[in-house]
N, C-alpha and C positions, 0 to 999 in steps of 0.2 A: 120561184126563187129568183137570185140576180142572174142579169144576161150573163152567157158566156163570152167573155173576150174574145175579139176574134182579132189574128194578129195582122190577115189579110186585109180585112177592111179597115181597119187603122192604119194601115201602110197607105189604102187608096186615099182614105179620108186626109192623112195627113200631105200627100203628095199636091192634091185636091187644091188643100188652103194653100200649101207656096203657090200654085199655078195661080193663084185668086190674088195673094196679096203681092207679085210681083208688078202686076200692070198700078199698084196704091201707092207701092211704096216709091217706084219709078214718075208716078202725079207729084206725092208731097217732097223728094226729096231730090230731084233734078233741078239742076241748076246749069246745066250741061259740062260740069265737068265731071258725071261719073253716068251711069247709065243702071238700072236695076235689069238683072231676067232672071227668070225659069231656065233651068238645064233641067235635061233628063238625059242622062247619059248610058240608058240603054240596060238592058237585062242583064245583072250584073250576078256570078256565084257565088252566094253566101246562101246561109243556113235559112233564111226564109224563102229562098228560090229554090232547094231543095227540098222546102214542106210543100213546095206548093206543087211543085213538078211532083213528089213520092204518089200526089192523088193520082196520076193517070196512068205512069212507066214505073214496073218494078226497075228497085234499085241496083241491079247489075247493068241495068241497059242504060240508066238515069245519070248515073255517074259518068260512064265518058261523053256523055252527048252535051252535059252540063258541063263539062270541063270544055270542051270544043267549044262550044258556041255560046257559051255566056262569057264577058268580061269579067276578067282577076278586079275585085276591088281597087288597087292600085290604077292601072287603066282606065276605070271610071272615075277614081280622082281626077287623073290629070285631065280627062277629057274637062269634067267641073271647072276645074280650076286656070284650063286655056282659054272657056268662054269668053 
């Protein structure tokens, strides 16, 4: 049958190609007045860091330790978007 999508390795895959196409796009499109990069701004809590965290820690312990230590969405914007 078809493969099963997996939502993990699509996140890597896709993280993957910006890390790839930032050093290309920074070649053809520098002029030196703008500059291209990669950010990765860190383990951030949303619902696919919760699927992926549910595999090791049940979810009473999983939830405030994700709350603690992963960044709010917001926060990982602005980190993006200070670069």
């Amino acid at each position: 049958g078809p493969a099963q999508y997996d939502a993990y390795k699509a996140y890597k895959r896709s993280k993957w190609a910006l890390a790839c196409l930032a050093p290309e796009l920074q070649r053809r499109l520098a002029t030196g007045a703008q500059s291209v990069c990669a950010v990765h701004p860190g383990l951030i809590d949303t619902d696919l860091a919760f699927g992926f965290f549910r595999r090791y820690l049940p979810v009473p312990i999983l939830r405030p330790m994700q709350r603690a230590l992963l960044r709010s969405p917001i926060a990982a914007a602005a980190s993006v978007l200070s670069a």
